[in-house]
FIKE-241263 format. One line per 10 residues: their letters; for each residue x, y, z of C-alpha. Coordinates in steps of 0.05 Angstrom, whole numbers, m for minus. Example, Ala and Ser with C-alpha at 12.3 -4.5 7.8 and 13.67 -1.06 7.14 Angstrom:
2
AS = 246:m90:156 ~ 273:m21:143
END
This chain:
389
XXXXXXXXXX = 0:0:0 ~ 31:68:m20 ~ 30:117:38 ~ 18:186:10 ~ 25:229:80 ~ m10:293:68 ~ m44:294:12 ~ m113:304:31 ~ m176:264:m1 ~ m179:295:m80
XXXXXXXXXX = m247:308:m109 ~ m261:267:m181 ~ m190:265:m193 ~ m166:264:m266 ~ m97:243:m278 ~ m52:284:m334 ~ 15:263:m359 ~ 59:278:m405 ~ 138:250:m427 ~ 187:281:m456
XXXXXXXXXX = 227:246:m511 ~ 197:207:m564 ~ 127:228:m559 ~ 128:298:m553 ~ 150:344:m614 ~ 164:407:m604 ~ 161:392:m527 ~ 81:409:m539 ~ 56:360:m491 ~ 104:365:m434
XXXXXXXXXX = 104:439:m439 ~ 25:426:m431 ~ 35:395:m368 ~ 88:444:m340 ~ 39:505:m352 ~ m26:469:m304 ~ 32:463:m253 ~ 58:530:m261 ~ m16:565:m271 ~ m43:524:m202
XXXXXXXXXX = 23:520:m168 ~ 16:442:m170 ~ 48:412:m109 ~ 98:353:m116 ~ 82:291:m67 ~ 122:238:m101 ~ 179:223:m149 ~ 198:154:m180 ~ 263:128:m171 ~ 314:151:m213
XXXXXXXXXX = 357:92:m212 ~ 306:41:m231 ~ 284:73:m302 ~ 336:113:m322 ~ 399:105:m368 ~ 446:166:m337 ~ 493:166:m401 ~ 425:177:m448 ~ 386:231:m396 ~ 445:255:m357
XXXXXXXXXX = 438:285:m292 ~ 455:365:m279 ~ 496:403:m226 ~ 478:469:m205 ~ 508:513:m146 ~ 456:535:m89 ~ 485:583:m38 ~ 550:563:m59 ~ 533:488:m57 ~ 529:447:m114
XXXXXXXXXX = 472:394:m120 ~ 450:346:m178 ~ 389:341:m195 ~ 370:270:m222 ~ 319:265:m288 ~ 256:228:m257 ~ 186:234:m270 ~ 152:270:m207 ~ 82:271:m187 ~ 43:331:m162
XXXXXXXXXX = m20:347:m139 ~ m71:413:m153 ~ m130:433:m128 ~ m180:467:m169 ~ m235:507:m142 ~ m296:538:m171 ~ m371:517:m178 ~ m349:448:m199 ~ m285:437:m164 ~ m249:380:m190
XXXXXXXXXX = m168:361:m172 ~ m112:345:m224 ~ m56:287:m203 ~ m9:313:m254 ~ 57:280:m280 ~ 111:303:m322 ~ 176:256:m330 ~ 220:243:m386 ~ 205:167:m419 ~ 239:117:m385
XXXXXXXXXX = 308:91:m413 ~ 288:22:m377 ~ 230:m21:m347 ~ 175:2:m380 ~ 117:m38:m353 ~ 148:m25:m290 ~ 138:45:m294 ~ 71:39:m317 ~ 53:m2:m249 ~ 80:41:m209
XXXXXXXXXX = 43:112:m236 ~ m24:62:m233 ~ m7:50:m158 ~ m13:120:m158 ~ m72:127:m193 ~ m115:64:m148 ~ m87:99:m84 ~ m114:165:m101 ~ m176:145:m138 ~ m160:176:m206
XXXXXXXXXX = m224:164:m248 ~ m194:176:m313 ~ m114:173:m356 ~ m106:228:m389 ~ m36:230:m434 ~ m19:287:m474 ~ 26:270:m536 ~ 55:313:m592 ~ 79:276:m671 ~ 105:303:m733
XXXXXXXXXX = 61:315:m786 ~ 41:340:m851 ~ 4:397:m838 ~ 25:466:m851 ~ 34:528:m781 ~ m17:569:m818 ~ m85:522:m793 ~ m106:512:m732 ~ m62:450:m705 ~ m92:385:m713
XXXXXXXXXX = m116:350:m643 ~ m140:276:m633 ~ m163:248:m580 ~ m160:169:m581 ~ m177:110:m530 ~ m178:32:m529 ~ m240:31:m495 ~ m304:34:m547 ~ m348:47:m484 ~ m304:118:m482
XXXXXXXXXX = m299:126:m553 ~ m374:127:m554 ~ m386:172:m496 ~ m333:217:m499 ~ m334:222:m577 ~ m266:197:m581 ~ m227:155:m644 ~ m219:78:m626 ~ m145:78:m639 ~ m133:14:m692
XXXXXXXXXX = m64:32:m698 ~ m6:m21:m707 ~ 74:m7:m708 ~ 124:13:m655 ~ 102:51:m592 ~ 128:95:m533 ~ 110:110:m469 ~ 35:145:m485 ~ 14:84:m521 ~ 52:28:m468
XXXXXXXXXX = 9:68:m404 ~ m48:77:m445 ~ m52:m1:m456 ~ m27:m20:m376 ~ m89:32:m354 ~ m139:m12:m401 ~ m119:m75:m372 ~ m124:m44:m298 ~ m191:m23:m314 ~ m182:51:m319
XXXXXXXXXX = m212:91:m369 ~ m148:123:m410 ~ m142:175:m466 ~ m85:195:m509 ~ m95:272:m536 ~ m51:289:m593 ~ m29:346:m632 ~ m3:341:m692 ~ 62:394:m695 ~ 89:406:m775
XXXXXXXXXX = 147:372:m787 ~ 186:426:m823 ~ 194:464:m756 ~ 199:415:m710 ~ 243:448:m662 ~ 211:473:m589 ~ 176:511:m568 ~ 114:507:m605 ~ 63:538:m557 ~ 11:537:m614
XXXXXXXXXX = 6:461:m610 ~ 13:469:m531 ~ m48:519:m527 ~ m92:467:m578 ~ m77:410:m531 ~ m90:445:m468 ~ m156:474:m505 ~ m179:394:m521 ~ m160:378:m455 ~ m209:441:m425
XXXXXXXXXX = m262:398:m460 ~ m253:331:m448 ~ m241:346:m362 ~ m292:399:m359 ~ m255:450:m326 ~ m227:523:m344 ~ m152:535:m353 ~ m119:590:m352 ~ m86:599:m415 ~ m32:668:m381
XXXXXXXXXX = 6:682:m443 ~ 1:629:m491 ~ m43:652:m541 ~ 4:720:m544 ~ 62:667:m560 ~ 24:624:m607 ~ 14:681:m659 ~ 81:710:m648 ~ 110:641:m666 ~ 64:635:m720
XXXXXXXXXX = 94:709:m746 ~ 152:687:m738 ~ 150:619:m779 ~ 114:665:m828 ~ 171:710:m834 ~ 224:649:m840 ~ 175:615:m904 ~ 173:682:m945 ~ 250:693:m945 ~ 243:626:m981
XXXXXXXXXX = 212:617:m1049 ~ 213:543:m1049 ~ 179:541:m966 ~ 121:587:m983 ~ 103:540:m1045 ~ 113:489:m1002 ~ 68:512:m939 ~ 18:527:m999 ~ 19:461:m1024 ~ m1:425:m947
XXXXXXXXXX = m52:499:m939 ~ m81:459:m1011 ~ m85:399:m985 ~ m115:414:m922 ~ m167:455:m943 ~ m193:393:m994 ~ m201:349:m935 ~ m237:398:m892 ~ m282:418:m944 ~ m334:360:m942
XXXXXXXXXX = m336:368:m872 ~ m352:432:m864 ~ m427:418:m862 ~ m479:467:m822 ~ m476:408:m770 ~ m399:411:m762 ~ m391:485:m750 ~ m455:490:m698 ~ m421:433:m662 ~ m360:472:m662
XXXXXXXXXX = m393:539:m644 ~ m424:497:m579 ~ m354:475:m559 ~ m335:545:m565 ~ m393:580:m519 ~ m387:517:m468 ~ m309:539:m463 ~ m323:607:m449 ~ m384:608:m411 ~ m375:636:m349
XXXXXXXXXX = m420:580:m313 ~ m401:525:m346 ~ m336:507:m314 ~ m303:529:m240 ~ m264:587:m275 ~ m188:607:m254 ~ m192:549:m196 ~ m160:555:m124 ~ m93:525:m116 ~ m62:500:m63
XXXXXXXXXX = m21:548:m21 ~ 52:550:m26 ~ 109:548:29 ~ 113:489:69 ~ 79:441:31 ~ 54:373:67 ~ 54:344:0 ~ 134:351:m15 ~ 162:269:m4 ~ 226:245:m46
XXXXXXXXXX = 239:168:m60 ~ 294:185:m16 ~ 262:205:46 ~ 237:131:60 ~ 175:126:29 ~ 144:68:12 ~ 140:43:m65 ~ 73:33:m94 ~ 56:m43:m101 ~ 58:m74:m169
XXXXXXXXXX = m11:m83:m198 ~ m25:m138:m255 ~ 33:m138:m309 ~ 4:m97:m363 ~ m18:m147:m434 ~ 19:m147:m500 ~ 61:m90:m513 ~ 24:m73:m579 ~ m3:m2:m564 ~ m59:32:m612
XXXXXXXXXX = m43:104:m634 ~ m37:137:m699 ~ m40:134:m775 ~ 31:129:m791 ~ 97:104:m749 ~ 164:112:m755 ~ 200:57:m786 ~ 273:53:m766 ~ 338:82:m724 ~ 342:153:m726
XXXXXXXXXX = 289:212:m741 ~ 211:192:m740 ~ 168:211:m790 ~ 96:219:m789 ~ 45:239:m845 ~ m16:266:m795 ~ m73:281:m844 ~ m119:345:m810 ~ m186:335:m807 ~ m248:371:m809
XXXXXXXXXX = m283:421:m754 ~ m225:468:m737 ~ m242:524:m685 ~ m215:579:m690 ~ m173:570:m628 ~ m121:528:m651 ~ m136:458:m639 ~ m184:407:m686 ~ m214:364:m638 ~ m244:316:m673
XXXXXXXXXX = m189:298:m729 ~ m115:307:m745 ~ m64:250:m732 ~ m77:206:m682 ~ m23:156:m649 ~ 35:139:m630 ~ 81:180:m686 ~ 142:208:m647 ~ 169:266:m641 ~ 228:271:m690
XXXXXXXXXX = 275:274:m631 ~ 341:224:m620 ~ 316:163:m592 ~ 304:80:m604 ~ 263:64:m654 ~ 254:123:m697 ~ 238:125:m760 ~ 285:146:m822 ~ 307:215:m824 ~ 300:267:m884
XXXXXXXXXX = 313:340:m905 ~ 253:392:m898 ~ 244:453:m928 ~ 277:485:m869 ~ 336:428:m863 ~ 302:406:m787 ~ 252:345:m770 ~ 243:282:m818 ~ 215:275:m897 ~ 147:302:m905
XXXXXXXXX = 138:241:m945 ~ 123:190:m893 ~ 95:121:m905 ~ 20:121:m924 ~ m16:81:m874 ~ m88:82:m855 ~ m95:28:m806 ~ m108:87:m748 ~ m172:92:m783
END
């Protein structure tokens, strides 16, 4: 039994998680994460154990000087907790880690300890691919699930993807075989500027998130840095003849496939999203945080607390998630089509790439790399593949 001293009993806790490394291009999803903690000054209760996931030569540790001391800090995944106020007050067990070098399933048992001990009612796991889609739209967004009980009721994709896998599609598997109800939201980031930030695909995931939990976030000053990163991508693709054709050619492209969609239907769904979002009674607003200082939720692996026991080994290690995956050693590639119903603020809910495409960043298992437009992220060119349909 995990021992979690402090943390007091949450109210419909969701969990939230995100990874950096092979899942998360342009550091989108992470940097989702990071900004709920930062916005409701989450407060950290737990970190895993460096030592039992971690290859120190791949995700080496760092030394800084406090007060004239220097300490290392170790990359773990840590756990914190906030509490969200409002007329429907509802807590967040978020967790933001870098994907484990080692022991997968493992790791995956041990954030579901978590999860039973604190009641989570629902995975959420942000993720962030290359794609084929051009910085001008609004960024593609899917949200996928195993479970066709959630699909159905939470007008989600039943992910029927096949191919290699990281962390977002191993936990989303482990939570379906413990029973928990999981989703995977991902944006779809392009792949000919692939390089973080991108806080336009961070705002469209934290926007899909907003209406999948039912809650408001505070969005500070992301939407003022998603158009000046769209200006400034602008500004790159016209000093470059052979770019702006380009970026034309995927605007092209995108527009076809939206255009059979955009049916009276489609846009008053969308225009419901959009007033449910920003209505002031429909969700508990800013939210109350926990207080700062000394926290009674601040515990350390090394301060004696007791692991989480190991719940049922997850099943197979085939994980469902997108349309295309990469295929061998060293960059990923990943040919997200965008869908139909784009809002206006930044994310497309309901279509985009959906699975398991990485993030174009060094790691096992990526998929062949290739020059862009801009000389950054893999061949636009990816294999066709529409098994995530």
């Amino acid at each position: 039994m995990i021992e979690l001293e402090g943390v007091p009993e949450l109210i419909d806790p969701v969990m939230v998680a995100a990874f950096e490394g092979w899942n998360d291009a342009g550091d989108a999803a992470s940097t989702a994460v990071g900004h709920l903690d930062r916005e409701w000054k989450g407060e950290v209760f737990a970190a895993l154990d460096a030592e039992d996931y971690y290859d120190f030569q791949v995700n080496r540790p760092t030394v800084f000087l406090e007060n004239g001391v220097r300490k290392i800090t170790w990359p773990t995944t840590r756990l914190s907790v906030v509490r969200v106020g409002g007329d429907k007050p509802r807590d967040l067990v978020l967790v933001r880690g870098i994907e484990p070098s080692m022991r997968w399933r493992s790791f995956c048992n041990e954030l579901l300890g978590f999860a039973h001990e604190l009641g989570v009612e629902m995975v959420v796991i942000l993720g962030a691919l290359l794609g084929d889609t051009p910085h001008t739209r609004p960024v593609p967004v899917s949200g996928v699930t195993s479970d066709p009980d959630l699909a159905r009721t939470m007008d989600l994709e039943e992910t029927r993807y096949e191919g290699p896998t990281g962390i977002v599609g191993i936990l989303q598997e482990a939570c379906t075989h413990a029973g928990v109800p999981a989703v995977s939201l991902w944006a779809a980031v392009p792949h000919y500027v692939s390089q973080p930030p991108n806080p336009k695909a961070t705002l469209a995931l934290l926007n899909r998130l907003e209406d999948l939990i039912g809650l408001r976030i505070p969005l500070g000053e992301l939407p003022e840095d998603a158009r000046a990163w769209q200006l400034g991508v602008d500004q790159l693709a016209a000093e470059d003849s052979e770019v702006a054709e380009y970026v034309q050619t995927l605007e092209e492209a995108r527009d076809t496939a939206e255009l059979p969609e955009a049916s009276g239907e489609a846009i008053a769904r969308e225009f419901e999203r959009y007033l449910r979002r920003r209505e002031p009674g429909t969700g508990p607003g800013p939210g109350v945080a926990t207080e700062g200082g000394d926290s009674p939720f601040l515990r350390d692996p090394g301060s004696g607390r007791t692991r989480p026991p190991k719940p049922e080994q997850p099943g197979p290690e085939s994980v469902p998630g997108s349309e295309a995956a990469p295929e061998a050693e060293t960059e990923p590639e990943a040919g997200a089509d965008a869908d139909a119903d784009a809002p206006d603020d930044g994310s497309v809910p309901d279509g985009g790439a959906t699975g398991e495409n990485p993030s174009g960043k060094n790691s096992p298992g990526e998929g062949p790399s290739g020059e862009s437009p801009l000389g950054e992220g893999p061949d636009a060119s990816g294999p066709d593949d529409d098994s995530g349909r």
